[in-house]
N, C-alpha and C positions, 0 to 999 in steps of 0.2 A: 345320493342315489343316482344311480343315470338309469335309464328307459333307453331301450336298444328299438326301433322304432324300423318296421317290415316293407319292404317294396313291395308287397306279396302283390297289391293289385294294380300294379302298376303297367299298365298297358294302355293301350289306344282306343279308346271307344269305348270299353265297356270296365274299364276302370271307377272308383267310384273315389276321388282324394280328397273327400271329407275327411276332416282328422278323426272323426266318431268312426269312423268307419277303416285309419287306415292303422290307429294303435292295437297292433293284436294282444302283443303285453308287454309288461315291462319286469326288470329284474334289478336288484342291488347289484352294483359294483362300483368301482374307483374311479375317478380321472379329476379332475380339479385344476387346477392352475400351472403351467409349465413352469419350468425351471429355468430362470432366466437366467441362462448363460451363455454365451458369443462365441461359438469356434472362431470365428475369424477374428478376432478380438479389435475389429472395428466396427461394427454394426452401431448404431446410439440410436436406430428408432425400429421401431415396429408397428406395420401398419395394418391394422385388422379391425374387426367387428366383434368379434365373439367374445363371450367370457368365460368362464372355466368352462371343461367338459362335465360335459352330463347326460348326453346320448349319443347311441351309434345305429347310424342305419343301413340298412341292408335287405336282402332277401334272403329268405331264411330256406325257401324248398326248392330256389332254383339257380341254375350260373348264372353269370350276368356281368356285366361289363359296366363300373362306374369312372363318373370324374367330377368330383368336386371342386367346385371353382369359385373367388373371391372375384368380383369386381373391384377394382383399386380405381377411383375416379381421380377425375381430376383433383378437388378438394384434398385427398390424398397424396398426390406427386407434384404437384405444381411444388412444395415448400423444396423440392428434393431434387429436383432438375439439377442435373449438372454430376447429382453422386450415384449410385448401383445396389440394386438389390444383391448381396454376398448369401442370404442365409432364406429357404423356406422353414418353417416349423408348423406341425401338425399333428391332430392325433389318431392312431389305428387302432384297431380292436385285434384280433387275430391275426397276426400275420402267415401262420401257414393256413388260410384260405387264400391268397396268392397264387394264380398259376402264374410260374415265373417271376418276372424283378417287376416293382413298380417304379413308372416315368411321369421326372417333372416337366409339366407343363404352363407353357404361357403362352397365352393369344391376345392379340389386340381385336380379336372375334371371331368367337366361338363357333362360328360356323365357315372360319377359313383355317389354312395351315398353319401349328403354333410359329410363334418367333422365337420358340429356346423350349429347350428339351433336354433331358439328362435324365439316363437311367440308374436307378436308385436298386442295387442288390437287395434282395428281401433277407441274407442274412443278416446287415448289415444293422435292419430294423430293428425296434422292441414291441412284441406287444401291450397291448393295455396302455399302451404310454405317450407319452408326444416323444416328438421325434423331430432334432433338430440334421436339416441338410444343408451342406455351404455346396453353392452353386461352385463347379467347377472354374466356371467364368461367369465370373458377377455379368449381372443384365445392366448396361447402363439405362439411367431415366434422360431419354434425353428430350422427351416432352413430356406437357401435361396431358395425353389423349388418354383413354380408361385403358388399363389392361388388365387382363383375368389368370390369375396367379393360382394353381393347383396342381392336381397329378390325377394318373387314368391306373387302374387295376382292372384287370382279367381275375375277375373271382371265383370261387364253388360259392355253393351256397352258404350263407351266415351273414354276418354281421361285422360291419369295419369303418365305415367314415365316422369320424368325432362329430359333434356339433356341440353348441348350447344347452341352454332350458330355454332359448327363447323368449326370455322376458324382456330383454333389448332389443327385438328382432328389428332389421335394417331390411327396409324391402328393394327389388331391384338391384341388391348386390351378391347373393348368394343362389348361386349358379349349379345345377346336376346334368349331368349328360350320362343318362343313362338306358343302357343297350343304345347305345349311337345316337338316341333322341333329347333335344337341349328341353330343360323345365326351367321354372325360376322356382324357388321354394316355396314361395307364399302363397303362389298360384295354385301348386300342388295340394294345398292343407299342412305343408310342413313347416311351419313359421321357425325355424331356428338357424342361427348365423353357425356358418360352419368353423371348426376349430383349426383354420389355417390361417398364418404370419406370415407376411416379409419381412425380414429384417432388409437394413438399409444401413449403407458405411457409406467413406467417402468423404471427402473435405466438405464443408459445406463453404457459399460465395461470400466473400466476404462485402460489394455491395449486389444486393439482389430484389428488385422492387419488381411482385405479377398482380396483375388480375383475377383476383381468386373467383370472381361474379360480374356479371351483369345484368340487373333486371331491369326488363325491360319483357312488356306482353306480347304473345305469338302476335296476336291479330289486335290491334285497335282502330278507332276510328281517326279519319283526316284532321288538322290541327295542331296545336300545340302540344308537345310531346317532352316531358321530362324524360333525362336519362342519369341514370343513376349505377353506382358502381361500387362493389370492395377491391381495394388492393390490399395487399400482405407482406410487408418484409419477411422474407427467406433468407437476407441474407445474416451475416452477424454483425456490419455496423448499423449502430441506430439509424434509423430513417426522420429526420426531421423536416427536410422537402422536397418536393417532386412535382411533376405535374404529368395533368391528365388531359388526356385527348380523346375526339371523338372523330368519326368520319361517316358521311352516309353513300353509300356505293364507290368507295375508294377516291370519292370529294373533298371538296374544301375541309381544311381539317381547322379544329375547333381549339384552343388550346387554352385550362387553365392550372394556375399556380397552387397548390395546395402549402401553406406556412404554417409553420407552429406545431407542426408534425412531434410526437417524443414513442418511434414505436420500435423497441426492443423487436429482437428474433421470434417471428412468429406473429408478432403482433398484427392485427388489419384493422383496416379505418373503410367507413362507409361514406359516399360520398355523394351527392347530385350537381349535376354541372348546370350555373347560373343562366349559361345561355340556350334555352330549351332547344328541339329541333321542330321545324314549321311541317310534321310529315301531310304531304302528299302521296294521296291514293296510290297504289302499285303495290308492290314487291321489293323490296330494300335488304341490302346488306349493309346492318349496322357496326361499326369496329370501333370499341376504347379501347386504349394502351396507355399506359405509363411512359416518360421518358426521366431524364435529367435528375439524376439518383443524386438527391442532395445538392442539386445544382452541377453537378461536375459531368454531366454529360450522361451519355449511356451506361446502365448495371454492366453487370457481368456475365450474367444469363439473358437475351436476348429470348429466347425459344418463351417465358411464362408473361411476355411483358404484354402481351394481349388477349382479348376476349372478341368473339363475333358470333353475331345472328342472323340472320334471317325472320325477316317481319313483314307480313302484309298489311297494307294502312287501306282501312274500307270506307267508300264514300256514306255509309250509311249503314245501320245495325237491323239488320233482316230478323226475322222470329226462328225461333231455336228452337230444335226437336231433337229428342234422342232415342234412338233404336237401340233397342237391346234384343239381343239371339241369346237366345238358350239353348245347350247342348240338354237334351232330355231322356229317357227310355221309361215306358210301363215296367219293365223288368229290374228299374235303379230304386231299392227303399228309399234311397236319402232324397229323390228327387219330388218328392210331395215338397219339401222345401222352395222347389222352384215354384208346383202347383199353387202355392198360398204366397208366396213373393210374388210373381206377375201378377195376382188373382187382386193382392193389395194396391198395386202400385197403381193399377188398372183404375182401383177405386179411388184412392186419393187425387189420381193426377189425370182428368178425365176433361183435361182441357188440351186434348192433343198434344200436348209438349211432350208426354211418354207414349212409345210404343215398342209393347212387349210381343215377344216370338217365341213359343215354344219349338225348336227342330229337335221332333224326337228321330232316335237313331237305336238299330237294335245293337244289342252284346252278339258277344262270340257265341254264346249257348241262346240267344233269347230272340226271336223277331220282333220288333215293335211293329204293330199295321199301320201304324200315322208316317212311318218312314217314307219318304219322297224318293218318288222313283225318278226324277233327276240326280242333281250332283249335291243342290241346299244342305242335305244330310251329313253326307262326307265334308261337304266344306266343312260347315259348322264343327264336328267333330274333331276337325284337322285342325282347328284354332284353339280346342280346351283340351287339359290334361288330363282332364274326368270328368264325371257326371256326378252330380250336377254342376254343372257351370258354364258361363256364360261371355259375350264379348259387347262390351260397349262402344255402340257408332264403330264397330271393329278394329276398334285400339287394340297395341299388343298385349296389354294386361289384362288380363281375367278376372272377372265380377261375379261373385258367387251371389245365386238369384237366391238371400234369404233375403228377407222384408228392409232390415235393417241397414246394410251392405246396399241393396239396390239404391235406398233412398239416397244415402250420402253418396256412392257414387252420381245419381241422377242429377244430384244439386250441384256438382262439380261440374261436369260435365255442361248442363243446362248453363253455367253461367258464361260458358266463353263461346264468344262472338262466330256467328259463321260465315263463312266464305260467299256462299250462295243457298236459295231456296228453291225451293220445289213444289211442284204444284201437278193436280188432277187436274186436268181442263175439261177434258169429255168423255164420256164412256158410253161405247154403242153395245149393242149387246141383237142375240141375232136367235129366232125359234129352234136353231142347229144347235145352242150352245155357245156360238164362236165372240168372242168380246174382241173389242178395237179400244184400246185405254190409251191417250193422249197425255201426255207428261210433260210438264211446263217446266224450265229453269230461268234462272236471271242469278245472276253474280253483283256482289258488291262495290267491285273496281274493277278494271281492266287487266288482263293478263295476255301476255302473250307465250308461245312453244310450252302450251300445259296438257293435260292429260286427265280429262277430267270424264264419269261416263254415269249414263242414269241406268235404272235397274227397277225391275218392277215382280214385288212378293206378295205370290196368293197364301189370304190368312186365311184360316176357315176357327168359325166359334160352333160350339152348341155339338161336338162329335162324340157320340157314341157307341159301342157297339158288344154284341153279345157276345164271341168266342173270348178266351180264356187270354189272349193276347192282349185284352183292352181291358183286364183285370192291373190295377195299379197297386207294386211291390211297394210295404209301408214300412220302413225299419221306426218310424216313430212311436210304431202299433205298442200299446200296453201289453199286446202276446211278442211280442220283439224289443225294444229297449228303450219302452217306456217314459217316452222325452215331451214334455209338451211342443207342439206346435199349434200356436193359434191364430187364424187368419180372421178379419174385421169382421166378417157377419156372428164369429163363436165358434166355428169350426173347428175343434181341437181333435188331431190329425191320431195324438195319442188313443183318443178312444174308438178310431174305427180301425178295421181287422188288418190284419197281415196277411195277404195281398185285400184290397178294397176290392171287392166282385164288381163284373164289369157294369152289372144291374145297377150299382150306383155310382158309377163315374161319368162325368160331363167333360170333356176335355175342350179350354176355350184357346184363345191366343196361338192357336197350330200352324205354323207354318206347312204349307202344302205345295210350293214348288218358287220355281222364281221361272221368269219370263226374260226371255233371250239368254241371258250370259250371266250367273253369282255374282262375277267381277264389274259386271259394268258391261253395255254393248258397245263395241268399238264401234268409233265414229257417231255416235247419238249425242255428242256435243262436239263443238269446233274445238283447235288447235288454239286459235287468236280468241277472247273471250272480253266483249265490248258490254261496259257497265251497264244494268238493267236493262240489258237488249233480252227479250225470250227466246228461248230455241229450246223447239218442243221436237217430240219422237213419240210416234204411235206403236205402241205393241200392241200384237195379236195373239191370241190364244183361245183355243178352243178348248172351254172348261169339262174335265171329267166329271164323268154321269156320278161319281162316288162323291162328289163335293156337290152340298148342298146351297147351291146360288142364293137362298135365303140369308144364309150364313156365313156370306165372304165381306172381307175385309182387302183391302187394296191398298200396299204399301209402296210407295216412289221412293225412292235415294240416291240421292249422289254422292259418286264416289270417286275418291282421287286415286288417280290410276296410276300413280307413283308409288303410293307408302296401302294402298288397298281399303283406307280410312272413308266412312262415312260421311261426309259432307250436314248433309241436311237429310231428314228426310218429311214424308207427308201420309199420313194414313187418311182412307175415305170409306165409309161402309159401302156395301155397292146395294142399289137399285134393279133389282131387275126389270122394274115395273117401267122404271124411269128411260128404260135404251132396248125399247124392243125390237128397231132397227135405228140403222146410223142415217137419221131422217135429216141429220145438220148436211151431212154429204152429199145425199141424192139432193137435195135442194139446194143447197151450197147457201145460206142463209147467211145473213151478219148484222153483225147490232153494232152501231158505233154512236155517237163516241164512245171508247170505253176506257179508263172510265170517262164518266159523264157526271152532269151537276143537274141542269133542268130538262132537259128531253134525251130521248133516245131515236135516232132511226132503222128501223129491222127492213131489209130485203129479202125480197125473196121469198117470201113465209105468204104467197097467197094461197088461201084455201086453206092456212092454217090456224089450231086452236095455240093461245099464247097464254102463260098463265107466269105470275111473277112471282116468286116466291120468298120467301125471309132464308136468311143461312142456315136452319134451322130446320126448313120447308112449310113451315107457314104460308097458307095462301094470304096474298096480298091485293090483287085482281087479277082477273082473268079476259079473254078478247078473243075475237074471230075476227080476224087480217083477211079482209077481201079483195085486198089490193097488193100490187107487187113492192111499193114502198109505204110505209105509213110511218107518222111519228108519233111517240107516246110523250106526254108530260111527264116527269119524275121530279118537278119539284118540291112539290110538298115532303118528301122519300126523306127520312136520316142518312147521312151518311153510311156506309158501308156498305159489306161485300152480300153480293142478291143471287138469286136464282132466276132464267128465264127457263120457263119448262114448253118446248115444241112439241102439241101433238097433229097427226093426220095418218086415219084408216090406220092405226092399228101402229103407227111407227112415232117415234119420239127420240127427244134429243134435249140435251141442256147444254146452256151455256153459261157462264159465271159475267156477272156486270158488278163494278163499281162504282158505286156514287160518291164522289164528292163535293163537298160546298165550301 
């Protein structure tokens, strides 16, 4: 059976690419396994993901423009350097839905001009069938770099690209560009490898020793550092020794012998090198290569004999937080999914390491009211395929907010080391409305000519409201398609209505604006970035009357202004009781040491009430400073991080103190 499977909702924002939601139907038909045979009667491999056909997708009510594309990795071509892709093979549905001829395409990325093209006559096609084409002029392989191997059609409306069932699905390789916009499949709800081959001729080397890997982690800490490596004979004489090399920034190179080698065409051996590397803090470009192919000097392919990284080594492992943004809308049924995946994750992991962000955004036909009348909105949106779904620490991959899915992403995520952290330091707040919020960083190691910027998102919990807008669409509804969803407290989403009236929805985790700049404000961190030095940046914003300062939440992040990636970030509930003016400012007040072990000394603060509180806000003592310096004992105090709370006539201010012993 194949399932012909709809782009119907395929659009920007108000798409919905849950697979429950994008199967409209399916129908019996053929496709199955190609027919393996060579026009060019040199081909001897084929490189691909997919397995028989079994579906085609398309849009059924409207025209539209697709390209389906294979990522071919390295893993894939590295064996192959030196010979040429002669043949593409793929399967179509209809081919008089074709306006015009279909063009093959290949890009080294998908979002620049291809490197080979060749237009494919549509009579030439068959439909229902795969379809073998010999490239007019074979593409040589002449490195290992990823290249994405497919073709582009000008359709009417129907049905035509092949795929899968998707039982093998391979993520991050199967590629759609459709009406001019690139997806990755998995992101979409489409989990199936698409039905597209190269074939590959060509002599192969006869001696040929690459680097098929090297592991080795993004970020670890200073020290001894194992480094570890696969190579692979590509070529066709046995490989029985070689040796392997290391280098760190194009340095003394490291070189050992590997004997006793027995590895046939294709074979790879794994391998770590005896002499580990001493890394020191920084930034490094790491390089293994292969030489001396069975002793006799250099292979035959030069281009596969290396591998290199890039790696930051940190003098120390800061605490680790992960933001997740949700692309949302009241008017998406599927997005209750999200409502009860943040609502959980919230609960489970309530020790700051997660924090969740609903960015609702309306559809085409629907306003959401929570929509942020800055840019938060559109950004978010402009990072997912559909709704619901979501971006972690805003990686390019998309994290679908069900319970499940979040968790394991979270734990992935949560385990690798971060760069730098972030921190709340002060928050004033003013009887206008207007907040002054202080945002603290420190980095790991040292860097220099980087890009790095903070950003500060107002969260608001507890939102409700009465028009019809802030009624929440339930596709789980038992009057809709009747699916369990159950979140920790019982919540089963199946038994409340389609739409939920707005009389019973609480909307928490809402994103409601970002302060200064989505991206990061330029210049609110330095260029040259000196190990656990802080450098803070105060935002200002004057909060609207429609957000309820009981109910805000205060999220910092850093973000790297290279790749747009979240760094770190810090969520704080806010106070408003705590910053009724910026009483640290007008006073200019200081507590030092800080940290500190047995005393503290505060200036500044006469005529003020001081009050010390636990991280917690536990009062711990309190004082009336009648002097312009005084010192406090703190050593009976445990260890850790405290609160000093300032008050005077009506104004207040905190500061954070740490104790050590």
């Amino acid at each position: 059976m194949k399932v012909k499977l709809s782009l119907l909702g395929l659009f920007l924002f108000s798409m919905v690419f849950n697979l429950q939601a994008q199967i409209l139907y399916s129908i019996p038909s053929n496709g199955g396994a190609p027919v393996q045979t060579r026009n060019s009667q040199t081909v001897t491999d084929w490189l691909h993901y997919d397995g028989d056909n079994y579906t085609e997708i398309g849009k059924p009510n409207a025209a539209y423009t697709i390209g389906p594309y294979v990522k071919l990795t390295s893993s894939l071509l590295n064996p192959h350097i030196g010979r040429q892709i002669e043949e593409l093979k793929f399967f179509i549905g209809d081919k008089t839905k074709i306006n015009g001829d279909l063009e093959i395409r290949f890009y080294s990325d998908l979002s620049s001009t291809p490197v080979y093209t060749q237009t494919v006559a549509t009579s030439t096609l068959t439909s229902e069938e795969w379809n073998t084409v010999v490239l007019t002029t074979p593409y040589q392989i002449s490195n290992g770099n990823d290249l994405y191997v497919g073709y582009y059609a000008d359709m009417q409306p129907g049905y035509f690209s092949g795929a899968d069932d998707g039982s093998n699905f391979v993520t991050d390789v199967n590629y759609l560009v459709f009406n001019g916009t690139q997806y990755e499949l998995g992101a979409v709800g489409l989990p199936k490898n698409w039905n597209i081959r190269a074939g590959v001729g060509g002599a192969t080397a006869a001696n040929d020793c690459g680097m098929s890997a090297l592991a080795l982690d993004d970020i670890f800490v200073a020290g001894s550092q194992q480094i570890s490596g696969t190579l692979t004979n590509y070529g066709s004489t046995t490989l029985t020794q070689v040796d392997v090399n290391y280098q760190i920034n194009s340095g003394a190179t490291v070189t050992e012998t590997l004997n006793g080698l027995n590895l046939a065409t294709g074979d790879s051996h794994t391998f770590t090198f005896s002499t580990p590397w001493n890394a020191t803090s920084g930034n490094h470009t790491v390089k293994v290569f292969t030489s001396n192919f069975n002793g006799n000097g250099n292979d035959d392919v030069l281009a596969n004999d290396s591998k290199e990284k890039n790696v930051f080594v940190v003098n120390e492992i800061f605490p680790k937080n992960v933001v997740y943004e949700e692309g949302t809308g009241t008017w998406c049924g599927w997005c209750v999914r999200g409502i009860a995946g943040l609502k959980d994750m919230a609960h489970y992991h309530n020790d700051g390491t997660w924090i969740g962000i609903a960015v609702h955004h309306g559809s085409s036909n629907s306003a959401d009211p929570m929509q942020t009348t800055d840019a938060y909105s559109n950004f978010i949106a402009s990072k997912v395929s559909g709704f619901p779904s979501g971006v972690l620490n805003r990686h390019a991959s998309e994290v679908d907010p069900g319970y499940q899915t979040l968790e394991n992403a979270y734990n992935t995520e949560l385990a690798k080391i971060p760069l730098a952290k972030v921190d709340i330091t002060n928050v004033s707040w003013t009887t206008n409305r207007h907040m002054n919020i202080d945002v603290e960083a420190k980095f790991a190691l040292d860097l220099n000519n980087v890009n790095y910027k903070l950003s500060l998102i107002i969260v608001e919990n507890g939102i409700t409201g009465t028009t019809g807008g802030y009624a929440q669409h339930n596709y789980y509804s038992s009057s809709a398609n009747n699916i369990d969803l159950t979140d920790w407290e019982g919540t089963n989403y199946k038994n409340l209505p389609n739409p939920i009236p707005a009389s019973q929805m609480v909307y928490e985790h809402v994103g409601r604006a970002v302060v200064g700049d989505v991206n990061g404000v330029n210049g609110s961190l330095p260029v040259n970035i000196t190990y656990n030095t802080p450098y803070s940046y105060t935002f200002s914003y004057d909060l609207p009357a429609n957000i309820n300062e009981n109910n805000v939440k205060l999220v910092a992040v850093v973000i790297d202004g290279t790749t747009g990636e979240i760094v770190n970030g810090k969520q704080i509930t806010f106070d408003p009781t705590a910053g009724v003016s910026n009483l640290l400012n007008d006073l200019n007040i200081n507590v030092y040491p800080n940290p500190a072990n047995n005393i503290i000394n505060i200036s500044g603060a006469k005529d003020v009430h001081v009050e010390l509180l636990s991280i917690t806000g536990n009062s711990i003592f309190e004082k009336d400073l009648k002097n312009d310096m005084e010192t406090i004992s703190i050593n009976k105090l445990p260890r850790g991080m405290y609160l000093i709370k300032f008050t005077q006539n009506n104004k207040s201010g905190i500061k954070k103190l740490m104790i050590t012993k």
